[in-house]
C-alpha positions, 0 to 999 in steps of 0.5 A: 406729192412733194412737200411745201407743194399743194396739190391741186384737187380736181372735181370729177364728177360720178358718171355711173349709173342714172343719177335720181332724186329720192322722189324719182327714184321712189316714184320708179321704184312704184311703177315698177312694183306695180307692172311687175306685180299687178300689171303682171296679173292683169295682163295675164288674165287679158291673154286668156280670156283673148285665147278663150274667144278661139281661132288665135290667128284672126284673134285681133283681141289676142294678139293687141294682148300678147304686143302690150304684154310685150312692152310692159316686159321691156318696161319692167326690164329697162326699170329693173336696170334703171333702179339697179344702177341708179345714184339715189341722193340730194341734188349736187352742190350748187357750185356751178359745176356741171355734173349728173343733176345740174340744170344747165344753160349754156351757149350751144353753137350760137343758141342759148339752151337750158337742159337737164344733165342726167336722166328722162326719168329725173325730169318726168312731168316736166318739158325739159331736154334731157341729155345724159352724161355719155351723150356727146354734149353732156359727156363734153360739159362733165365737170365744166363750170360757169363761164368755160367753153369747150367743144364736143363732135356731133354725130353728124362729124361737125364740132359743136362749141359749147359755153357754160352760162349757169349751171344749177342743182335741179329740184325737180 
């Protein structure tokens, strides 16, 4: 920096991991205790009294067992990876920059939309969409404020414009 020059400090937001509430966070880290640990047991339990019935290739019993037994295991997977990574704080300053944890309204090619930048898991119970920072239109707002306009490639190829209308902390 040369002296008598200020330089000028420039916001970037943190895109790593998912960012979550304490709530979020607490209510994931919940679900995750309970499949890993009784959900664990009791699934167990079904596929041996499932095997006990006998023949397994015609065991419908067995087999609707060993398929959720399945989906639970990428559950716990995807919240093991969820929590591992994820930033655990207090909603973002509310100084209309747009990063992970902003509600959004913006001006998406022509259509007004109002949007969570951040993660499903931050907006469990409520109808809000979604987009996480490395999807196109969120990756392309990082860091926008109110009233900038800036644009992002669609995965059909087409150029997207995108205006920033208000941008606020969410509380979930």
């Amino acid at each position: 920096m040369v002296a008598g020059h200020a330089q000028k400090e420039t916001h970037v937001p943190d895109t790593t991991g998912t960012w979550l509430t304490q709530e979020a966070y607490d209510r994931l880290q919940q679900e995750y205790d309970f499949l890993a640990g009784e959900g664990r047991a009791a699934i167990a339990t079904e596929i041996d009294e499932r095997r006990q019935e006998g023949d397994l290739k015609e065991n419908g019993g067995y087999h609707a067992a060993r398929e959720e037994q399945a989906k639970q295991e990428a559950r716990i997977a995807r919240l093991r990876q969820i929590l591992r990574d994820a930033t655990v704080g207090e909603a973002p300053a509310d100084d209309g920059i747009v990063e992970p944890g902003m509600l959004v309204v913006a001006n998406v090619a022509g259509r007004e939309m109002k949007f969570l930048v951040g993660s499903r898991e931050s907006a469990d119970g409520t109808d809000l969409d979604v987009f996480s920072t490395q999807s196109p239109l969120g990756a392309a707002l990082l860091g926008k404020k109110i009233g900038d306009e800036t644009s992002y490639t669609a995965p059909n190829g087409n150029d997207i414009t995108v205006k920033v209308i208000a941008a606020e902390p969410f509380t979930g």
